[in-house]
py3Dmol code that shows the C-alpha trace and the ligand (Angstrom):
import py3Dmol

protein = """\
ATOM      1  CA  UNK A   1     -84.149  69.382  14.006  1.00  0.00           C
ATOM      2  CA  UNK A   2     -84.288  70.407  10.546  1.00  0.00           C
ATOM      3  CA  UNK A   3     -87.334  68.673   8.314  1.00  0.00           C
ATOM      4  CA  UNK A   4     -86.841  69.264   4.693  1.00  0.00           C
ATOM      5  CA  UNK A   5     -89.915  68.755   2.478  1.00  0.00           C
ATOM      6  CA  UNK A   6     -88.670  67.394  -1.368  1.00  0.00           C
ATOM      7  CA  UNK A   7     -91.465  66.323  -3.779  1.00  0.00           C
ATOM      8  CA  UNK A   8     -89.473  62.767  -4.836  1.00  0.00           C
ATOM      9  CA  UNK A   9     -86.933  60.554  -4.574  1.00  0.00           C
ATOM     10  CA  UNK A  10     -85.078  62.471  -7.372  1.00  0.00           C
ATOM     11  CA  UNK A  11     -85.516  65.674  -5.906  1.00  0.00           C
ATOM     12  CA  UNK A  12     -84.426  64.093  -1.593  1.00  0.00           C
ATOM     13  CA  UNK A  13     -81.336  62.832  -3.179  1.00  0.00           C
ATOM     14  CA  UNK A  14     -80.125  66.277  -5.017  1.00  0.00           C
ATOM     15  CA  UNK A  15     -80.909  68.158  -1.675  1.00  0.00           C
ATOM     16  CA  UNK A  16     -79.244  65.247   0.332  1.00  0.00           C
ATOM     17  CA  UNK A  17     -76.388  65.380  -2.239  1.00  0.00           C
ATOM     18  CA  UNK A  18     -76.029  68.814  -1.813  1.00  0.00           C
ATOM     19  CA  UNK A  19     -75.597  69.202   1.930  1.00  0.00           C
ATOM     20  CA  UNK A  20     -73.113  66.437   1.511  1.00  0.00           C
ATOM     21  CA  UNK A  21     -71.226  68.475  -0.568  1.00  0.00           C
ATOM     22  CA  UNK A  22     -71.641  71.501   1.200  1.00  0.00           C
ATOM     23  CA  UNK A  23     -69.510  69.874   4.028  1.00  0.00           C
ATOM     24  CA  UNK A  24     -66.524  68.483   1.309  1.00  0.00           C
ATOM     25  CA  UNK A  25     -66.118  71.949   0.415  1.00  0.00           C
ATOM     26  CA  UNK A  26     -66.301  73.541   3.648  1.00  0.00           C
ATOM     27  CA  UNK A  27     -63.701  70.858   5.016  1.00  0.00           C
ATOM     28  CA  UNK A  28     -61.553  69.111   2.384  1.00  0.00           C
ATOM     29  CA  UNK A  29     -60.333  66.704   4.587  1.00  0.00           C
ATOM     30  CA  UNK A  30     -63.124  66.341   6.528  1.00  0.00           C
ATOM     31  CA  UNK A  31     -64.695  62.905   7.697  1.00  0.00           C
ATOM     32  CA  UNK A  32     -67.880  61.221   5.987  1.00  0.00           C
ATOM     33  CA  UNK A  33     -70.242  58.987   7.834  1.00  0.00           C
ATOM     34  CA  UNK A  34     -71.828  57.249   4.961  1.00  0.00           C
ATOM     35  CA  UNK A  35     -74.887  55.062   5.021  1.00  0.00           C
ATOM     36  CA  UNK A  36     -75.316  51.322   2.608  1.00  0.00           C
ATOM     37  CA  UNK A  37     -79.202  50.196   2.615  1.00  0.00           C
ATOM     38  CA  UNK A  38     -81.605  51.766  -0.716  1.00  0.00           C
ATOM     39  CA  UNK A  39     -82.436  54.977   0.146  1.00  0.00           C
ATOM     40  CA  UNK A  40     -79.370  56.650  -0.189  1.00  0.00           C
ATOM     41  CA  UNK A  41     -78.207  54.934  -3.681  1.00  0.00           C
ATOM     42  CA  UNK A  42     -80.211  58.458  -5.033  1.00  0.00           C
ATOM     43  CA  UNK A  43     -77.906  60.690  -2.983  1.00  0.00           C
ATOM     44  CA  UNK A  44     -74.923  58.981  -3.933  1.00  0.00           C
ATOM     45  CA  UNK A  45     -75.480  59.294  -7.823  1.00  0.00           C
ATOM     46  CA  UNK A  46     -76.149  63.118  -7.054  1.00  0.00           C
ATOM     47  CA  UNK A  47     -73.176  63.102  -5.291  1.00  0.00           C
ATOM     48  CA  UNK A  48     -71.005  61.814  -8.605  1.00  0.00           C
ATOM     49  CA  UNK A  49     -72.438  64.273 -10.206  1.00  0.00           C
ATOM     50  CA  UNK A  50     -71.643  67.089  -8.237  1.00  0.00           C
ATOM     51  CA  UNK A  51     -67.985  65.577  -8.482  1.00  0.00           C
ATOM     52  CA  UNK A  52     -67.977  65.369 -12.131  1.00  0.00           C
ATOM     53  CA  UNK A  53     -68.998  68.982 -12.710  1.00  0.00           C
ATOM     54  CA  UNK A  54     -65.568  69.450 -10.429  1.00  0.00           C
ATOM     55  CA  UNK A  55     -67.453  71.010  -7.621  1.00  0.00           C
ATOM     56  CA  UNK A  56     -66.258  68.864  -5.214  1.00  0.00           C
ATOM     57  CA  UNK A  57     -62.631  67.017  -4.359  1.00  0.00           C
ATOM     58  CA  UNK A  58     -62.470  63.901  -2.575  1.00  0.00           C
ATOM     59  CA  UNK A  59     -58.804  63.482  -2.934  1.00  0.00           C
ATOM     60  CA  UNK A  60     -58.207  64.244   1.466  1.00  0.00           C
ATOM     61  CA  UNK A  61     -61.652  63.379   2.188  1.00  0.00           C
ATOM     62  CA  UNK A  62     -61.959  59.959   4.877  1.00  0.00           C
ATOM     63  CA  UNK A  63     -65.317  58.308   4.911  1.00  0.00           C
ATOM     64  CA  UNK A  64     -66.306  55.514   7.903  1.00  0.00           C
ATOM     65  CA  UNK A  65     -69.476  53.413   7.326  1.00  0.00           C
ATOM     66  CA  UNK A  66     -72.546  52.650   9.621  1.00  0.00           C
ATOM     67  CA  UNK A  67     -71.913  49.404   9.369  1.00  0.00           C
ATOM     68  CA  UNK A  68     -71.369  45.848   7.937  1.00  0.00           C
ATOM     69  CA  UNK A  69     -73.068  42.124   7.771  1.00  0.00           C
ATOM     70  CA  UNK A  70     -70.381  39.765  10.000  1.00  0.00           C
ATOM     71  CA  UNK A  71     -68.999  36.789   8.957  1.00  0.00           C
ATOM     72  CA  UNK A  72     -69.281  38.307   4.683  1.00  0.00           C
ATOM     73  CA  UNK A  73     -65.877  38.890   3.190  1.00  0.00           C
ATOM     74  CA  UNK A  74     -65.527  42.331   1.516  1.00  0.00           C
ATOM     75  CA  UNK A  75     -65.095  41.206  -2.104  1.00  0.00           C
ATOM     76  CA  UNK A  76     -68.833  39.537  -1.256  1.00  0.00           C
ATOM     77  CA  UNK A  77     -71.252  41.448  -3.659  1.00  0.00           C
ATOM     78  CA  UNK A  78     -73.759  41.784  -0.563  1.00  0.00           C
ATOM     79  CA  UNK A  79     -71.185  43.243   1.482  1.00  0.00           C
ATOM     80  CA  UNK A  80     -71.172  47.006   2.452  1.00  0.00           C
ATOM     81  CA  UNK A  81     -67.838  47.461   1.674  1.00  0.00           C
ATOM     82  CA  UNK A  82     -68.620  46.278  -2.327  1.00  0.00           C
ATOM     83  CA  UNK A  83     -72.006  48.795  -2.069  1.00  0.00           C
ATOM     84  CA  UNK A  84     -69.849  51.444  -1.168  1.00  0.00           C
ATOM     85  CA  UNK A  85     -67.289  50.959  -4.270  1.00  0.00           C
ATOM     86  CA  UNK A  86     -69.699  50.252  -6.309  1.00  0.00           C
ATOM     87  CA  UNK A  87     -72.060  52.917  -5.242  1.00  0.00           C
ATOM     88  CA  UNK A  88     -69.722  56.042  -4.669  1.00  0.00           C
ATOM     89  CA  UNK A  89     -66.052  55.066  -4.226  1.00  0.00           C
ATOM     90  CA  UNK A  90     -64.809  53.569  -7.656  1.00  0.00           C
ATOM     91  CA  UNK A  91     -67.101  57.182  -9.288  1.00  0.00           C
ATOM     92  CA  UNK A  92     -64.832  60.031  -7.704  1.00  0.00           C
ATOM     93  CA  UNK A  93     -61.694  60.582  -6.576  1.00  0.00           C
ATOM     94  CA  UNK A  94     -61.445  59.067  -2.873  1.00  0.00           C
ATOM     95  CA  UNK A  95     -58.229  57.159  -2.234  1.00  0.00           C
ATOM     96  CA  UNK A  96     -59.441  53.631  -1.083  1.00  0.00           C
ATOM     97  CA  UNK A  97     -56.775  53.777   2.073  1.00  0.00           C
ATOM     98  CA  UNK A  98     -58.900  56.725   2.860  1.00  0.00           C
ATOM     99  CA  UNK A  99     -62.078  54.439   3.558  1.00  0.00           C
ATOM    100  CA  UNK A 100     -62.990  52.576   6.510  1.00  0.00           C
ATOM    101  CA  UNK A 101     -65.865  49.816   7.408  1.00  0.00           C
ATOM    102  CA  UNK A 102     -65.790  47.604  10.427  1.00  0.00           C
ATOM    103  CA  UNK A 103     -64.340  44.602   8.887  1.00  0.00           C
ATOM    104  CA  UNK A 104     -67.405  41.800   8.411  1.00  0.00           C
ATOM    105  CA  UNK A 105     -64.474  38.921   7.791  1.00  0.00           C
ATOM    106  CA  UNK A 106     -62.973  39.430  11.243  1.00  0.00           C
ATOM    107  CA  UNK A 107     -64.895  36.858  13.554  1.00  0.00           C
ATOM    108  CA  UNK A 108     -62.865  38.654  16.438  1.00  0.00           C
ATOM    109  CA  UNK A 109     -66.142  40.568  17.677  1.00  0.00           C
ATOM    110  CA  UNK A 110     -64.582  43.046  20.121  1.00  0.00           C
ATOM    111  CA  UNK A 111     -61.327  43.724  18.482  1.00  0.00           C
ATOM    112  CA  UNK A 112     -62.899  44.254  15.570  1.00  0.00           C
ATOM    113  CA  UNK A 113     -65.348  46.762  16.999  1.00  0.00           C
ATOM    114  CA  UNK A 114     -62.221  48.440  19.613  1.00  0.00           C
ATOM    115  CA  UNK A 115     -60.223  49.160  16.264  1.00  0.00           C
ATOM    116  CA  UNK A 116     -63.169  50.712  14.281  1.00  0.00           C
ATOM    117  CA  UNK A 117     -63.890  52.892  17.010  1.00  0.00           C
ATOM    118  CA  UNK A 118     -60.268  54.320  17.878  1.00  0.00           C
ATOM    119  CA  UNK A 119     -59.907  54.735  14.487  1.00  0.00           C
ATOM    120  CA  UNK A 120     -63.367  56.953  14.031  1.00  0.00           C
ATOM    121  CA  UNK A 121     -61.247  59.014  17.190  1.00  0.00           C
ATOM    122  CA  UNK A 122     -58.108  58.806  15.488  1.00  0.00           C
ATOM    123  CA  UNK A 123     -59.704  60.722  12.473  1.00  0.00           C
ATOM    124  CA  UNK A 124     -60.989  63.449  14.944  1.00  0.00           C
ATOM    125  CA  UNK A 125     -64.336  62.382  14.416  1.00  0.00           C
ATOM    126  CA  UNK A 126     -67.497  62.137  11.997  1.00  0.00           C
ATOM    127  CA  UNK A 127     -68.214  65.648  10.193  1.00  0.00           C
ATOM    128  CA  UNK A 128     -71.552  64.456   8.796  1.00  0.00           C
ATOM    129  CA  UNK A 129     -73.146  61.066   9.478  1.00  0.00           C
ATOM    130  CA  UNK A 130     -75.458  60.257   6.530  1.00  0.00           C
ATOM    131  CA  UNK A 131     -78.256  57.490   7.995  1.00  0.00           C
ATOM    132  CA  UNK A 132     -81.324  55.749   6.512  1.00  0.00           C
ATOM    133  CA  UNK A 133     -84.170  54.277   9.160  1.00  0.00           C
ATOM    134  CA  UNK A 134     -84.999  51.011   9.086  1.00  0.00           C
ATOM    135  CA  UNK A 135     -88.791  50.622  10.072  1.00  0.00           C
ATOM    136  CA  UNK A 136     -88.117  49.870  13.298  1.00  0.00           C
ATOM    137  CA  UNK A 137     -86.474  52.978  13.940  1.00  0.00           C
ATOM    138  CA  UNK A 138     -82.654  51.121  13.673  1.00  0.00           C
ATOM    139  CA  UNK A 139     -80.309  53.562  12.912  1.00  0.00           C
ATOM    140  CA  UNK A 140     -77.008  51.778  11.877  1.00  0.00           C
ATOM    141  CA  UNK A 141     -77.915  48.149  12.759  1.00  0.00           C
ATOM    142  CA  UNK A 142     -78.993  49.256  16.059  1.00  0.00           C
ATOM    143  CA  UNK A 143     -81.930  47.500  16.611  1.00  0.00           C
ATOM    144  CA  UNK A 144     -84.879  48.372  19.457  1.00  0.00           C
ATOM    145  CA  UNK A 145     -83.499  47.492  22.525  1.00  0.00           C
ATOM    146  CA  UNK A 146     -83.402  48.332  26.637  1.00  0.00           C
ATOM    147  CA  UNK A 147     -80.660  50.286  26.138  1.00  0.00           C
ATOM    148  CA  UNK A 148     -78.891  52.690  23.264  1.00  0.00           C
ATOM    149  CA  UNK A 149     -75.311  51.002  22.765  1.00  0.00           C
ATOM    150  CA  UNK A 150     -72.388  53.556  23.335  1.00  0.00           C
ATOM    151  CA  UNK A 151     -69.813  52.236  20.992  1.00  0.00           C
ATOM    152  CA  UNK A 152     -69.494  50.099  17.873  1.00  0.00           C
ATOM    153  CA  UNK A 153     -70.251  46.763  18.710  1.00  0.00           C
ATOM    154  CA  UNK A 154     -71.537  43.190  17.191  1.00  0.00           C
ATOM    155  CA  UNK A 155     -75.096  42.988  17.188  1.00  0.00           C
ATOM    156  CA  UNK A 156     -78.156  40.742  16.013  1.00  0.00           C
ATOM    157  CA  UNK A 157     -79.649  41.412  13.512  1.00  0.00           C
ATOM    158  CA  UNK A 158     -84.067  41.759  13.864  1.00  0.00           C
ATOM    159  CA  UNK A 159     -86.236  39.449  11.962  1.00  0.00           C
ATOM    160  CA  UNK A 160     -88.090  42.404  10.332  1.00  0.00           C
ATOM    161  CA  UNK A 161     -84.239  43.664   9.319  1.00  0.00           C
ATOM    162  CA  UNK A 162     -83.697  40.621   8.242  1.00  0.00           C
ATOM    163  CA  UNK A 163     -86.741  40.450   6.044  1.00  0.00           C
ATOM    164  CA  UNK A 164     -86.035  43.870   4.625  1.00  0.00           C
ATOM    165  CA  UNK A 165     -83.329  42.902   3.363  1.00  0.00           C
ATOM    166  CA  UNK A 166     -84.116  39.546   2.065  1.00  0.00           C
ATOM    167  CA  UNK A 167     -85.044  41.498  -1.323  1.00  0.00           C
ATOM    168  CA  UNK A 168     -80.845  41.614  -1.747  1.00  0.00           C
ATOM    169  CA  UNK A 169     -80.309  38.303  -1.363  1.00  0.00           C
ATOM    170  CA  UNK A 170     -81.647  34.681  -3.026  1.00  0.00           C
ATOM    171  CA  UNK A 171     -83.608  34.421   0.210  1.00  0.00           C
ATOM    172  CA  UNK A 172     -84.108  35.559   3.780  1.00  0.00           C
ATOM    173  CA  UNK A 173     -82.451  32.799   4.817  1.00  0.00           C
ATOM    174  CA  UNK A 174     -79.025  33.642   3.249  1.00  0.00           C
ATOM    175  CA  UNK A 175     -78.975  37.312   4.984  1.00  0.00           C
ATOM    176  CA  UNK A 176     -76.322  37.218   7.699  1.00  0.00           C
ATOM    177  CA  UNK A 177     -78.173  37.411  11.688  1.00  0.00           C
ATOM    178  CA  UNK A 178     -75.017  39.413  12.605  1.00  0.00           C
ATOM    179  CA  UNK A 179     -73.611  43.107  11.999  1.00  0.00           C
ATOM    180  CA  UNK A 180     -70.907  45.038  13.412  1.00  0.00           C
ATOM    181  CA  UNK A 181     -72.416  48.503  13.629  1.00  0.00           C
ATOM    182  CA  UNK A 182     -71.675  51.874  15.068  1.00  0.00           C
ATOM    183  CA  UNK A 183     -73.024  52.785  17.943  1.00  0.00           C
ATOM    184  CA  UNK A 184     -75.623  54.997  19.298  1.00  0.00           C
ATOM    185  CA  UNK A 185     -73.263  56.991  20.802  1.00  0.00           C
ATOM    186  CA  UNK A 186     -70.741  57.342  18.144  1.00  0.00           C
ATOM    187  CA  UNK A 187     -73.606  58.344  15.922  1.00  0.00           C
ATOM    188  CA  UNK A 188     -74.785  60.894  18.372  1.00  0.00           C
ATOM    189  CA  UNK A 189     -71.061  61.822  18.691  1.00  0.00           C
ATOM    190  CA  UNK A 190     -70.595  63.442  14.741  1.00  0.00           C
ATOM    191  CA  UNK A 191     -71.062  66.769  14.069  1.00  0.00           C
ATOM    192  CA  UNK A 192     -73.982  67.177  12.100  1.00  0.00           C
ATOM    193  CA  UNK A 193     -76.963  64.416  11.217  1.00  0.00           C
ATOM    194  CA  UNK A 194     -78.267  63.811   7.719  1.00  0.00           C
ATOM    195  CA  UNK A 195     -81.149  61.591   7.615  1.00  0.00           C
ATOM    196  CA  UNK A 196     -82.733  60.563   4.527  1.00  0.00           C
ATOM    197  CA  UNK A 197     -86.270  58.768   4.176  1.00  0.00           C
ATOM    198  CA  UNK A 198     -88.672  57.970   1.255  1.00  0.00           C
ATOM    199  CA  UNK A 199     -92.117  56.426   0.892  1.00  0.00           C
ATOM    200  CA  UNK A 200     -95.322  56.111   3.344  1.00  0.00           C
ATOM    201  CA  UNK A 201     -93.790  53.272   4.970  1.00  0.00           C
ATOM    202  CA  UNK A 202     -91.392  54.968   6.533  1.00  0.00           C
ATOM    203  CA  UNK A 203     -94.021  57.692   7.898  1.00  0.00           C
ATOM    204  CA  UNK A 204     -95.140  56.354  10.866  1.00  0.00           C
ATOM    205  CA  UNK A 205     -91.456  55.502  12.258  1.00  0.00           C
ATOM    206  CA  UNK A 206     -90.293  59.350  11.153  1.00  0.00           C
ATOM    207  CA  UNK A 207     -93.068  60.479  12.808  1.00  0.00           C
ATOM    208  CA  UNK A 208     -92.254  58.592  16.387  1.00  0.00           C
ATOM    209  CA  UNK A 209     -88.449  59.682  15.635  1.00  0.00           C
ATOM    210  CA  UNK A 210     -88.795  63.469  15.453  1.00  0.00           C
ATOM    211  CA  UNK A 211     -92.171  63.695  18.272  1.00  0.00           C
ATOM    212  CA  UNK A 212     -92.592  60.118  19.747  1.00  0.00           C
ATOM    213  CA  UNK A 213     -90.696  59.565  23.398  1.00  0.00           C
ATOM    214  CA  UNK A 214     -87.139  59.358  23.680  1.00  0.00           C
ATOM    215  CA  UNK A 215     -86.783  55.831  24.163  1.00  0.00           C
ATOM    216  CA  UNK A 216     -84.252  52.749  23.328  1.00  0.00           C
ATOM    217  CA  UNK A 217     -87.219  50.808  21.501  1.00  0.00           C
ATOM    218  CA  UNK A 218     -86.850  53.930  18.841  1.00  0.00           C
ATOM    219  CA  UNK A 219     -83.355  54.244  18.410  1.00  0.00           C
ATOM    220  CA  UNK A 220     -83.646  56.646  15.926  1.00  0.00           C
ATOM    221  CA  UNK A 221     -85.918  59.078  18.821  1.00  0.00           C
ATOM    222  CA  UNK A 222     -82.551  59.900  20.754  1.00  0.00           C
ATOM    223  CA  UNK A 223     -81.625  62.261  17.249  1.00  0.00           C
ATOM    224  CA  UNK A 224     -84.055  64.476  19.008  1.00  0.00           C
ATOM    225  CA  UNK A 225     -81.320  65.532  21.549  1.00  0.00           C
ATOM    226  CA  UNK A 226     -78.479  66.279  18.838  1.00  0.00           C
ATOM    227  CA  UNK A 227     -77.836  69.723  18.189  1.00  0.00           C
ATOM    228  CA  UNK A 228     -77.647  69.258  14.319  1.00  0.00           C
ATOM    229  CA  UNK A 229     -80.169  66.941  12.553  1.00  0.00           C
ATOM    230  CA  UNK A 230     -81.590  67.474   9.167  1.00  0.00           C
ATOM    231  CA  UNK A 231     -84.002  64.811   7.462  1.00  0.00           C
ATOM    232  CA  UNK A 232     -84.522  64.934   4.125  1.00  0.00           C
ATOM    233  CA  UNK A 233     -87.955  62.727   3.413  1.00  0.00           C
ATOM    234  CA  UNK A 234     -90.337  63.244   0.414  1.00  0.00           C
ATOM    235  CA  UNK A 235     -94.000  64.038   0.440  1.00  0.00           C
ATOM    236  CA  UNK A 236     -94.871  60.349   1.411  1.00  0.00           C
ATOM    237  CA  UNK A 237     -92.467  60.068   4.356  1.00  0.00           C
ATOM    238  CA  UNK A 238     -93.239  62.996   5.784  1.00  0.00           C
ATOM    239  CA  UNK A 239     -96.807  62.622   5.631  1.00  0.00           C
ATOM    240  CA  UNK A 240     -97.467  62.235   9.023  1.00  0.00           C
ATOM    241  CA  UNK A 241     -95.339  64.846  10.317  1.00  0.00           C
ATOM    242  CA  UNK A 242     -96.944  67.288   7.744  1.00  0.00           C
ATOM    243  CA  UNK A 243    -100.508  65.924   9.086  1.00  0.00           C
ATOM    244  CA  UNK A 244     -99.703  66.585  12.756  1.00  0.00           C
ATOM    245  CA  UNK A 245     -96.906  69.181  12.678  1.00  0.00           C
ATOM    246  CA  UNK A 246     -96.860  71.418   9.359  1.00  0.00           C
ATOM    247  CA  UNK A 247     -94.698  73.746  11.183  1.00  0.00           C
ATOM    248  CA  UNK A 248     -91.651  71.680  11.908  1.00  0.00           C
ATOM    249  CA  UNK A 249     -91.541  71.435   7.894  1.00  0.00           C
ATOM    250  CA  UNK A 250     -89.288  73.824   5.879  1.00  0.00           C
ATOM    251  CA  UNK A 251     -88.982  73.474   2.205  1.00  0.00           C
TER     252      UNK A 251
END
"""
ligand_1 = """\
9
PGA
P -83.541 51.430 3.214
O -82.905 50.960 4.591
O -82.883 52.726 2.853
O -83.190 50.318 2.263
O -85.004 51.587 3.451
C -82.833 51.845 5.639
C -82.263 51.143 6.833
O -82.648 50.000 7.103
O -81.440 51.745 7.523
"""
view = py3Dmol.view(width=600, height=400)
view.addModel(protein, "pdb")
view.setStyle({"model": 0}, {"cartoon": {"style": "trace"}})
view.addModel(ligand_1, "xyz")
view.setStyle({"model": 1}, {"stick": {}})
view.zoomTo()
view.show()
């Protein structure tokens, strides 16, 4: 695992931009994971930028999505799919056929989640899954559980999820209980990892990810056994780590 140190917010989302990038140039048509929640709004806006100096082309790039709230239609300004647009997709280039969410409106649970799936196969795979981490450790919508889920699939959603994300919505009890999210394994199946992280509440739960035990009540501790993980926190996330172990920590 790779542990970049940034000094800010500003400063996690260029670096987190930049990697992004990297892998657009590198593979044109290559396949985005992309990530909704707050954290990544930063990287995102670095990310336009990048495209408006006419660094980077999005024209044959696909992108697939964590995840989405079920039972929200997509033209629902809490729904991932209107994040996305209005976050990234309506800024650059990327042909809308060209991006993929599981599909919140379709109350068919398991078809819904079969088709997402074949068609993250069908486009050879994730090149770079970009992922924020809920304080629980969820990665995706996958919350602690007995077991880390193989495939996308229809979940519920935690009362501490659901409270974090309250703050989007009139009130906690208008956030959806449901998600359709990727799974643990399809997650663990792209190529490379790109975690992002800010603020000291998020340092205890990187802390448990990146030393803690591997163990389904952390989702986010199984990134310890892929071969290609790079968090990007700031000075506050990381705080812990950089307490207990400085070395892990490049800069
Ligand atoms: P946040 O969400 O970026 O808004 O903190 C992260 C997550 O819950 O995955």
């Amino acid at each position: 695992m790779k542990i970049i140190l940034t000094k800010n917010y500003e400063e996690l989302s260029k670096k987190a931009a930049e990697i992004l990038a990297e892998v657009v140039k590198t593979k044109p048509n290559g396949v985005l994971g992309l990530a909704t929640g707050s954290t990544p709004i930063g990287t995102y806006k670095e990310l336009i930028e990048i495209y408006k100096k006419g660094e980077i082309d999005f024209s044959n790039i696909n992108t697939v999505n964590l995840d989405e709230y079920r039972g929200i239609e997509k033209s629902n300004d809490q729904s991932y799919d209107y994040f996305m647009n209005d976050n990234l997709f309506s800024h650059v280039n990327i042909k809308k056929e060209n991006t993929d969410l599981p599909d919140g409106s379709n109350p068919d649970a398991d078809g819904e989640c079969a088709r997402y799936e074949a068609k993250i196969e069908s486009l050879g795979g994730i090149d770079i899954q970009l992922l924020g981490i809920g304080h629980n450790g969820h990665i995706g919508f996958n919350e602690p559980a007995d077991h880390f889920a193989p495939k996308t699939h229809c979940v519920k959603l935690d009362q501490i999820t659901i409270d974090a994300n309250a703050r989007f919505f009139a009130s906690a009890a208008d956030v959806p209980k449901e998600a359709y999210t990727m799974g643990i394994g399809t997650i663990m199946s792209a190529k490379k990892v790109l975690l992002v992280a800010t603020g000291e509440d998020k340092a205890e739960i990187l802390l448990q990810t990146v030393k803690g035990t591997v163990t389904p009540a952390v989702q986010s501790s199984i990134l310890q056994f892929h071969h290609d993980v790079t968090i990007v926190g700031d000075e506050k996330s990381l705080s812990k780590i950089m307490a207990e172990y400085p070395e892990l920590i490049s800069k």
